[in-house]
N, C-alpha and C positions, 0 to 999 in steps of 0.2 A: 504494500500500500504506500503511496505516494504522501510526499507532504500535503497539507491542504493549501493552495495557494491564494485561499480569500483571508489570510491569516496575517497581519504585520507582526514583523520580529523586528526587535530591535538594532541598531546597525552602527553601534558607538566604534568608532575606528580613534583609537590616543596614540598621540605625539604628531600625527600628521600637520597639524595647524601652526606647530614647533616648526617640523620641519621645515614647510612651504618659509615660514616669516623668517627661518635663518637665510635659504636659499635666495630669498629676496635681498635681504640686506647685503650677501655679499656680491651680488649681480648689479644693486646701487652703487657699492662702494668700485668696485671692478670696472662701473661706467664712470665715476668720476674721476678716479684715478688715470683711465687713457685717455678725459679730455684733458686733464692738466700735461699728460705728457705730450701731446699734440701742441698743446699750447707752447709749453716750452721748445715744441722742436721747431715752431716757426721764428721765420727771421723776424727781426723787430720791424714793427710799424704792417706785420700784413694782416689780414682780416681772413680769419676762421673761414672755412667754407663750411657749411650746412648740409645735410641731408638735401635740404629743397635744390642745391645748386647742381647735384649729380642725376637727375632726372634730365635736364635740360641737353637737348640736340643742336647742332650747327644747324646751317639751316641748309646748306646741302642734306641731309641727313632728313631735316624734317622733308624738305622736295622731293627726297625719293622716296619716303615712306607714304607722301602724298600719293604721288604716280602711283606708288602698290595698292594705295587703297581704291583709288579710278579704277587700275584695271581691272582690278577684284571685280568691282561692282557692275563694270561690262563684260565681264566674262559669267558674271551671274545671271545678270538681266538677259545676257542670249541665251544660258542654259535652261531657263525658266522661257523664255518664249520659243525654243524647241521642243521643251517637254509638253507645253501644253496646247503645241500644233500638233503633235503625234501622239496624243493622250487618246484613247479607245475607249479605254477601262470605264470614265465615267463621265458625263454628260458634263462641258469646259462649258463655259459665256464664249 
């Protein structure tokens, strides 16, 4: 015979809460620590670069990712208006 599974048990799990809040603190201390050494590794007078600044593309780079996304889009629109000049299966507009 099976457990009954309309039954709650209880589900107390200790030290995890410990653990997580240690794990945290040293993951804060370990982010602040390599932004001081970043700091110190630049020359004097530059300005930090940020997360935000490594997202950014030339703009070569954005052009061609333009063109990739045109062609996409004409290479889609013709496969959809092939498919649904040679569609059989089910009654197209």
């Amino acid at each position: 015979m099976d457990r009954d599974i309309n039954v709650v048990r209880k589900k107390s799990v200790s030290g995890v809460a410990q653990l997580l809040a240690t794990i945290r603190e040293q993951n804060d201390a370990g982010l602040i620590d390599q932004g001081k050494k970043e700091v110190e590794e630049l020359e004097p007078g530059a300005v930090p670069s940020g997360p935000e600044d490594e997202g950014q593309f030339t703009l070569a780079e954005e052009i061609k990712r333009q063109m990739r996304r045109e062609e996409k889009k004409k290479r889609k629109e013709e496969e959809f208006k092939i498919a649904a000049s040679t569609c059989t299966c089910f009654p197209c507009p």
